[in-house]
C-alpha angles and dihedrals in degrees: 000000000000087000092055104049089048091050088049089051089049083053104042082051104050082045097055094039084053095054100048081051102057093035078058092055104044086056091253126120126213098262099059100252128110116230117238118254111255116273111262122267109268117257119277108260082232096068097095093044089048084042086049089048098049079052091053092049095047088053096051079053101055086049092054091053091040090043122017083163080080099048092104092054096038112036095071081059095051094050088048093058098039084058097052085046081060102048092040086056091050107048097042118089131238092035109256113248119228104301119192114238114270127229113251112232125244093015134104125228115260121234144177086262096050101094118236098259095052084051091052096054089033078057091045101053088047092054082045095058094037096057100052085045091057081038088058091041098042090047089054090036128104122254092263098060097031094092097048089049086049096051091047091052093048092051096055095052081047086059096040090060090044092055098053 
């Protein structure tokens, strides 16, 4: 009789093991009740300097099509910017998800009817404020970043002078 109850316990046990397997593997828990997913990663730090720089970019594009007088002095400047846009994406994690460009404070929109010169200091003013905004990000970043942020603020005080 010893020998039968052993082999039912060894039984009952492998049941039972199978079971909280397969309730693992089908994503429910033993109560009943499903766990939550785990809550999403935070934001990158670098999202409202990527989100400045798109902006950057959208406004040397307005001026291209307002003034394609000034392509010769501009497009250098917005490939500059589309390809921070692109180091900024692929060094942020998560990776950011597609952000709409953000204003960018204190500038007017360019337009077809704002003379050259207006769209060069509107531009200006826009580099100016963009590069104490990747200053302030390259001085709080980590080492990694901090020479892309440094280069990206250069750049923009390199802009700002060409657009004087």
């Amino acid at each position: 009789m010893g020998s039968t109850r052993e082999l039912t316990r060894r039984r009952l046990l492998g049941a039972s093991a199978a079971l909280a397997g397969a309730v693992t593997l089908a994503g429910c828990s033993l109560t009943g009740e499903d766990e939550p997913p785990p809550p999403p990663p935070p934001p990158d730090a670098l999202e409202p300097l990527l989100a400045d720089t798109r902006a950057l970019a959208d406004r040397y594009q307005a001026a291209l099509v307002a003034h394609p007088d000034l392509a010769d002095r501009l497009t250098p400047l917005l490939e500059a910017h589309t390809a921070h846009v692109t180091a900024l994406t692929e060094i942020m994690s998560p990776p950011p998800s597609a952000l709409p460009s953000a204003a960018v404070s204190g500038t007017p929109t360019v337009t077809a009817t704002t003379p050259a010169r207006e769209t060069l200091a509107a531009l200006r003013a826009a580099e100016e404020a963009g590069r104490k905004t990747a200053a302030t990000a390259c001085a709080t970043a980590p080492a990694d970043r901090a020479v892309l942020l440094g280069t990206i603020a250069a750049a923009r005080a390199t802009h700002a002078v060409v657009l004087a």
